[in-house]
MARVEXLUM-93841 format. One record per residue (C-alpha): residue number from 1; z, y, x. Coordinates in Angstrom, 1 decimal, decimal comma, always signed. Layout:
pase = NUM | z = Z | y = Y | x = X $
...
//
This chain:
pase = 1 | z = +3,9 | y = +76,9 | x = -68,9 $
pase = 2 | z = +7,2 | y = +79,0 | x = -67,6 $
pase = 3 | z = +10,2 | y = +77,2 | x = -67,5 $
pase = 4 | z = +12,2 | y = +77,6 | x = -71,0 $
pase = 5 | z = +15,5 | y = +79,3 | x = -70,1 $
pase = 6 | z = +18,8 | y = +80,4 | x = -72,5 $
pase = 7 | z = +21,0 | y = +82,9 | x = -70,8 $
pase = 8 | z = +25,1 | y = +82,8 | x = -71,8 $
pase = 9 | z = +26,9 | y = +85,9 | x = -70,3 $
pase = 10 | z = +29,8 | y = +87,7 | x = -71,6 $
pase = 11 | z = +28,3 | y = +90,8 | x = -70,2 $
pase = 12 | z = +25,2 | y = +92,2 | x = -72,3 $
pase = 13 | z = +24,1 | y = +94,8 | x = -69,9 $
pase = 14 | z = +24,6 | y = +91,4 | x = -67,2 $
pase = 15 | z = +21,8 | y = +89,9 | x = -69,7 $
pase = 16 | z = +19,1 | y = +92,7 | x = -69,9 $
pase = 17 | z = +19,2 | y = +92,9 | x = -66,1 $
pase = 18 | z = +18,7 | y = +88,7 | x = -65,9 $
pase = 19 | z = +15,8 | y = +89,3 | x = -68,5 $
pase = 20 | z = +13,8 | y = +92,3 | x = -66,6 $
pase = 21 | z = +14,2 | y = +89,9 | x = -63,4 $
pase = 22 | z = +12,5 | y = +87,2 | x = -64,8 $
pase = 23 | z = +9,9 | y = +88,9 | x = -67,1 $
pase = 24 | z = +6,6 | y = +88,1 | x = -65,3 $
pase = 25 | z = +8,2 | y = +85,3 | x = -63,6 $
pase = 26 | z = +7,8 | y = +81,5 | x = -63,7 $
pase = 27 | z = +10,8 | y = +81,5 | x = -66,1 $
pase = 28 | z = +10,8 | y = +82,6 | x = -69,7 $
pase = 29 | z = +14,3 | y = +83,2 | x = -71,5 $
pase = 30 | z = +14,0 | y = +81,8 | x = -75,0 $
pase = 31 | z = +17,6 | y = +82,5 | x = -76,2 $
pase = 32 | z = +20,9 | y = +84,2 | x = -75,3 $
pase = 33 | z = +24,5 | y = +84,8 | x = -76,2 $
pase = 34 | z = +27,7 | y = +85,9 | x = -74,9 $
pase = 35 | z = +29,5 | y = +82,6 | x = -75,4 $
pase = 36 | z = +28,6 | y = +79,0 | x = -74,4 $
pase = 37 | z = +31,3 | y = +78,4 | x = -78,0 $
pase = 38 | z = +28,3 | y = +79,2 | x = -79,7 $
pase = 39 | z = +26,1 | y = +76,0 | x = -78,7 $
pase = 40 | z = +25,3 | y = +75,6 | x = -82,5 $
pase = 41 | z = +23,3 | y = +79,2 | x = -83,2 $
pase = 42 | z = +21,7 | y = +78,8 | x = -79,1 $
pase = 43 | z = +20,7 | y = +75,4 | x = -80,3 $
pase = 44 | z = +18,8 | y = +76,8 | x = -83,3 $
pase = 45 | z = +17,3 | y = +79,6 | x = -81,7 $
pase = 46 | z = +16,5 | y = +78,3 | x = -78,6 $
pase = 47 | z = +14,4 | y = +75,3 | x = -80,2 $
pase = 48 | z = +11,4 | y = +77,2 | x = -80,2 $
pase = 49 | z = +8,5 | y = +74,9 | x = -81,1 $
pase = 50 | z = +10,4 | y = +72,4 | x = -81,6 $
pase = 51 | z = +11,3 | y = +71,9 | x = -77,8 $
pase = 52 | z = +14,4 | y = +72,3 | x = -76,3 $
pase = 53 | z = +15,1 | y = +74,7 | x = -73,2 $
pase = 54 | z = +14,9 | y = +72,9 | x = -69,7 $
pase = 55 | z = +17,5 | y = +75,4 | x = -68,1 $
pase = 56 | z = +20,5 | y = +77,3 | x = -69,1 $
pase = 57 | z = +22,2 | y = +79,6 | x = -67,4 $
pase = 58 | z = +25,6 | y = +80,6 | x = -68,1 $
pase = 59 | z = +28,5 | y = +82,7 | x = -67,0 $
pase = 60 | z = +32,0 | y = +81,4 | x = -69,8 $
pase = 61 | z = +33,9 | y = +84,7 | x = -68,4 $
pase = 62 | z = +37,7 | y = +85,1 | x = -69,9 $
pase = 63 | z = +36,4 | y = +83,0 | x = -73,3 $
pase = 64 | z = +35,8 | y = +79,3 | x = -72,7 $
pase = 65 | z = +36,6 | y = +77,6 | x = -69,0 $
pase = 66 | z = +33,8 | y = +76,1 | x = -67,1 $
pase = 67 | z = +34,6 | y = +73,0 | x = -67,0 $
pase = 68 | z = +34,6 | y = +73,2 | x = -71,1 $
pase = 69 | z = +31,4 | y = +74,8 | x = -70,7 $
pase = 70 | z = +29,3 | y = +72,8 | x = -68,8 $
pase = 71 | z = +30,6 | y = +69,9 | x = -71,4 $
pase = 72 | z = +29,7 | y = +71,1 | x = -74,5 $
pase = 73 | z = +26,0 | y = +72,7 | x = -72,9 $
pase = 74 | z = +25,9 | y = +69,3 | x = -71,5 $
pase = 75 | z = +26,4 | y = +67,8 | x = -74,7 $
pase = 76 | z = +23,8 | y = +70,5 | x = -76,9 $
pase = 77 | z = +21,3 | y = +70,4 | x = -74,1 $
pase = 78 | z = +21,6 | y = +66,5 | x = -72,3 $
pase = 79 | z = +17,8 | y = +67,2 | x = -70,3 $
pase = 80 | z = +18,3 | y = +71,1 | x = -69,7 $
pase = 81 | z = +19,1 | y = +71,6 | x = -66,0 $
pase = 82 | z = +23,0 | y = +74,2 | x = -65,9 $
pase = 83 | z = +23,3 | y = +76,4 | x = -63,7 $
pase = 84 | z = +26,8 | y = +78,3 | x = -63,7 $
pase = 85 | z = +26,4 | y = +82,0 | x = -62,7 $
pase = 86 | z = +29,2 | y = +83,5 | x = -61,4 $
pase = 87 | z = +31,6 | y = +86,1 | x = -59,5 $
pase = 88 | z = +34,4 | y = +83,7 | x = -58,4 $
pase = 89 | z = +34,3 | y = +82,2 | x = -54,9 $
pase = 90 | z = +36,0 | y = +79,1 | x = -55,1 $
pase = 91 | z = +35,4 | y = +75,5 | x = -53,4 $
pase = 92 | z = +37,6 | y = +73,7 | x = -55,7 $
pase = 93 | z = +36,1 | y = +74,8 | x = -58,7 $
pase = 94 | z = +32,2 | y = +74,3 | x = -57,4 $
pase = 95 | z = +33,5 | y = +70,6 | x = -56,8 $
pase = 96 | z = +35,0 | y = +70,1 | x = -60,3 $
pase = 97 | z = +31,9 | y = +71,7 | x = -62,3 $
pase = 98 | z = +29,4 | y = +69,8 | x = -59,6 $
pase = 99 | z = +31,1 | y = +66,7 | x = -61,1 $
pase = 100 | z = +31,3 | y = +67,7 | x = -64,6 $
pase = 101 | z = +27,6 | y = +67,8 | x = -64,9 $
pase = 102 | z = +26,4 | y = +71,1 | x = -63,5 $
pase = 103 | z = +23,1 | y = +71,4 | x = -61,0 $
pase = 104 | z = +24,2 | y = +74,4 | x = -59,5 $
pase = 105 | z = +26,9 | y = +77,4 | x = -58,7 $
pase = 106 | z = +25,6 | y = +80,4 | x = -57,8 $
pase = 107 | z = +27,2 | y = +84,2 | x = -57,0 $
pase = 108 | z = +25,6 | y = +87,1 | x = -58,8 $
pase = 109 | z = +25,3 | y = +88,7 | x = -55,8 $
pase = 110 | z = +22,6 | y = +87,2 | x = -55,1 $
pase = 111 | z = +19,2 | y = +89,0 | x = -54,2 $
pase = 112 | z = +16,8 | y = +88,3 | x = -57,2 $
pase = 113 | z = +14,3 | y = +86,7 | x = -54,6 $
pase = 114 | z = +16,7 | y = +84,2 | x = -53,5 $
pase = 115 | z = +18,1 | y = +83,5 | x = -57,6 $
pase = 116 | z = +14,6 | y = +82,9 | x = -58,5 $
pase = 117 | z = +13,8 | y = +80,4 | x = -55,3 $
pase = 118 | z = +17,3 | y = +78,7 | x = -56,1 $
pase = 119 | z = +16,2 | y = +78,0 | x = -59,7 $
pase = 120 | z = +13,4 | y = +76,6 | x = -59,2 $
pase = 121 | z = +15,0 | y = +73,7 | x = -56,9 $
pase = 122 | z = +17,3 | y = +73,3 | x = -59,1 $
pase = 123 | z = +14,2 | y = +72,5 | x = -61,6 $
pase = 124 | z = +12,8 | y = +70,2 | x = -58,4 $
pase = 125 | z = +16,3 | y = +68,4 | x = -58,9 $
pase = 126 | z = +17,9 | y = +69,7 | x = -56,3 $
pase = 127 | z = +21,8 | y = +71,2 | x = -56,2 $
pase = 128 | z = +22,2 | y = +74,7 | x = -55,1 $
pase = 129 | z = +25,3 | y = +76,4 | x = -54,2 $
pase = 130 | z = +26,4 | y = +79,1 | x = -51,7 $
pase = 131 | z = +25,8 | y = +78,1 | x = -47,7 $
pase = 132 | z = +29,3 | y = +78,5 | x = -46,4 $
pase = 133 | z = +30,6 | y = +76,3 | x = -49,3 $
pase = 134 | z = +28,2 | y = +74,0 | x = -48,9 $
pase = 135 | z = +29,6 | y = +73,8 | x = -45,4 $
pase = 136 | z = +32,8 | y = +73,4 | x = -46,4 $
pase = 137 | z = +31,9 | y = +70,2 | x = -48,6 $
pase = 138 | z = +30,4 | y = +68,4 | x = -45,5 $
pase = 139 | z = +32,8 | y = +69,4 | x = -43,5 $
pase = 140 | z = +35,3 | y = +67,8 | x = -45,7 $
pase = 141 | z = +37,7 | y = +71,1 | x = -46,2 $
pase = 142 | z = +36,8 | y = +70,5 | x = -50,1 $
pase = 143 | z = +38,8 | y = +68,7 | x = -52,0 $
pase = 144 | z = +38,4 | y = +67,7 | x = -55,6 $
pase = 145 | z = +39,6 | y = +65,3 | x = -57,8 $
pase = 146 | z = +37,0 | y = +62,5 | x = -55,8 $
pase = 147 | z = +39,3 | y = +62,7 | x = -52,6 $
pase = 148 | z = +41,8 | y = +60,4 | x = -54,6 $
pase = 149 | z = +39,4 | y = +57,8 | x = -55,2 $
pase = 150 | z = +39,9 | y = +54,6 | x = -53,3 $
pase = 151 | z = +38,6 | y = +54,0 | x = -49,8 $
pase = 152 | z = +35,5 | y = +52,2 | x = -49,8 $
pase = 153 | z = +36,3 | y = +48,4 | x = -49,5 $
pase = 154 | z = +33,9 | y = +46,0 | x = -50,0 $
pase = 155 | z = +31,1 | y = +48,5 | x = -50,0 $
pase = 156 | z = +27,6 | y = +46,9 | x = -48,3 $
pase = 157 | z = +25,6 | y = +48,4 | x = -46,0 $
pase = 158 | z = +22,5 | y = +48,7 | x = -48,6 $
pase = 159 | z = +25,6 | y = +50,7 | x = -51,0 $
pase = 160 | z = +26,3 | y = +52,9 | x = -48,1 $
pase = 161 | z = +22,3 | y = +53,9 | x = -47,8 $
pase = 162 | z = +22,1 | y = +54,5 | x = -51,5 $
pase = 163 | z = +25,5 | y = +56,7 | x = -51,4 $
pase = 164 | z = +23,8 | y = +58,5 | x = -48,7 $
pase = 165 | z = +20,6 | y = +59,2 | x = -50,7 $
pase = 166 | z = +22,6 | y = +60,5 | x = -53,7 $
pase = 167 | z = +24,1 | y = +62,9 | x = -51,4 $
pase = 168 | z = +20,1 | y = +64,1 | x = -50,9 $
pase = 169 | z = +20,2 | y = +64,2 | x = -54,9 $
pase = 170 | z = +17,5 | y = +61,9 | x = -54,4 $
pase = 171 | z = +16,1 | y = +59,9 | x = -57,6 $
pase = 172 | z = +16,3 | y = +56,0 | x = -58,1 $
pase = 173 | z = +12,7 | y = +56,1 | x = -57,9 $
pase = 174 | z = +12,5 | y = +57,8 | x = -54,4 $
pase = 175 | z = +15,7 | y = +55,8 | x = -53,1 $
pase = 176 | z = +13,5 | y = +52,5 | x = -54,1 $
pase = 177 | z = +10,5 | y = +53,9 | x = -52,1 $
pase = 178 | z = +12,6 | y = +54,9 | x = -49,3 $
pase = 179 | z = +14,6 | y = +51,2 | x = -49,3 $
pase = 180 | z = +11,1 | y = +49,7 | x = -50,2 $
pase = 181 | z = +13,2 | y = +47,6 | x = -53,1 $
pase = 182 | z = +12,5 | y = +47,9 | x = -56,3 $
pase = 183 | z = +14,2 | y = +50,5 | x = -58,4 $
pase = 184 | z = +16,1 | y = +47,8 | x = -60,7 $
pase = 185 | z = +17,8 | y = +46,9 | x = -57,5 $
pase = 186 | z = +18,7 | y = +50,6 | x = -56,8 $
pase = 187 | z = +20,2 | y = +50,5 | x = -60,4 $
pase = 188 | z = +22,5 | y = +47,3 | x = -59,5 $
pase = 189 | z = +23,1 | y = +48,7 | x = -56,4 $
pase = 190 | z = +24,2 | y = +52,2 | x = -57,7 $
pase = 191 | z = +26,1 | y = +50,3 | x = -60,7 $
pase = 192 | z = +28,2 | y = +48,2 | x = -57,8 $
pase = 193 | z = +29,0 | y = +51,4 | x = -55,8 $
pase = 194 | z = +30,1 | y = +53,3 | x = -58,6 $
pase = 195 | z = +32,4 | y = +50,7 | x = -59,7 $
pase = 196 | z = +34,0 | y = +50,3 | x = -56,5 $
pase = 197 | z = +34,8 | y = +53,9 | x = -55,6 $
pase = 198 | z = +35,9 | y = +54,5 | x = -59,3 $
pase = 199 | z = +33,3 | y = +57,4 | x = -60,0 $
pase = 200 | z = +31,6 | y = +57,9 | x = -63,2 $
pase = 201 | z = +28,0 | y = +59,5 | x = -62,5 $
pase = 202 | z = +26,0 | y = +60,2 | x = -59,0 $
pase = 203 | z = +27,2 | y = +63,8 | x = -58,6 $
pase = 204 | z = +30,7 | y = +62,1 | x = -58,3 $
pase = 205 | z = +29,6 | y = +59,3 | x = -56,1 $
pase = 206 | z = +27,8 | y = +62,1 | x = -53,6 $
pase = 207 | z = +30,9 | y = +64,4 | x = -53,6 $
pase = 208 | z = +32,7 | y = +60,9 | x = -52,6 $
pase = 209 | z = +30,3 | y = +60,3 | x = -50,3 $
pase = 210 | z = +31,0 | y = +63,9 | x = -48,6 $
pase = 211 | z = +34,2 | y = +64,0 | x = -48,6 $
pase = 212 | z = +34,7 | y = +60,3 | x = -47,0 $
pase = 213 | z = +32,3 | y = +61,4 | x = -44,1 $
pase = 214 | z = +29,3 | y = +59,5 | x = -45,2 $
pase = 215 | z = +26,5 | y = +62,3 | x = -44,8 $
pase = 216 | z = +24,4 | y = +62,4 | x = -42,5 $
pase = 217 | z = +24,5 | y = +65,9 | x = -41,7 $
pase = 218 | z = +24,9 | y = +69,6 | x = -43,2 $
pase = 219 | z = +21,2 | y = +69,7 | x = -44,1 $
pase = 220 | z = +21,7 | y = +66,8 | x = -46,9 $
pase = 221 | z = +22,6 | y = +69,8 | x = -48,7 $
pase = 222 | z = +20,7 | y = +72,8 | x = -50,6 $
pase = 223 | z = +22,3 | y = +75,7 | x = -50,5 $
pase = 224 | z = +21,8 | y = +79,3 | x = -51,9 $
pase = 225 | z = +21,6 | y = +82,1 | x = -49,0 $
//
């Protein structure tokens, strides 16, 4: 079965060109629109079968900011992967939507070889985003609201593992495996560590982990050629 997908672009022309790419493809668009302000009629539409989509892809142009955006598609679609689509270059705003729920940030420049292949490790779990900014997180040039988050006192050396893991985008289940502890001990353990840094989700707690220099190295990271 293809990958249920609703597309949200401004630009209609923008959309037909997205839906010729992926005819044929292991993707399937089941809705569009030109707004992510109208979650109510994609909801409807998009519910074909009674299933919801498992991606959406969206671009909020000049009508609704992105961080709005990825809140109220997070909110109308709380299992669908978001992946924001985009012609702005900007590290500071990949940090914010990173943390504000979005799996990915992507330039429509892209080659439609390399959108497609980016998709679908997004749908593996993975976060995707351009190379150079990717670099630009590890190296620590990035800086988003997590860089005033308190140093990280009192974390153990188990915490620091799992804060290393999240930074993989690695699930409790494969963190546990990893660890060889069980994955309700990942759960205290990730409960602890949020707590302590004062972050709110694991996208948070991996962008801490980046910007405090607790990667391991650039290729923690999935990036979009």
């Amino acid at each position: 079965m293809p990958t249920s997908v609703v597309l949200i672009d401004p630009n209609k022309l923008f959309r037909e060109g997205i839906k010729a790419l992926i005819a044929g493809s292991d993707f399937q668009i089941v809705a569009e629109t030109g707004s992510p302000g109208e979650v109510h009629t994609i909801q409807a539409v998009s519910q074909t079968g009674g299933a919801p989509p498992q991606l959406v892809l969206f671009d909020p142009g000049g009508t609704t900011d992105a961080l709005q955006a990825v809140g109220l598609l997070r909110d109308a679609f709380p299992d669908a992967r978001l992946v924001l689509l985009t012609t702005e270059m900007d590290t500071h705003y990949l940090a914010a939507v990173l943390q504000a729920g979005a799996d990915g940030y992507l330039m429509k420049d892209l080659s439609p070889e390399a959108l497609l292949q980016s998709l679908r490790l997004v749908m593996l779990g993975e976060k995707v985003f351009p190379t150079h900014l990717a670099a630009l997180l590890v190296s620590g040039r990035v800086r988003s609201d997590t860089a005033a988050m308190p140093s990280p006192r009192g974390l153990s050396r188990r915490e620091v593992e799992i804060m290393r893991h999240l930074v993989h985008g690695d699930s409790n289940k494969m963190i546990a495996n990893h660890l060889k502890i069980t994955e309700a001990t990942v759960k205290v353990h990730l409960k602890s560590l949020l707590r302590k840094i004062g972050a709110s989700n694991r996208t948070q707690a991996a962008i801490w982990a980046l910007n405090n220099g607790l990667s391991d190295n650039a290729h923690t990271l999935t990036a979009a050629g």
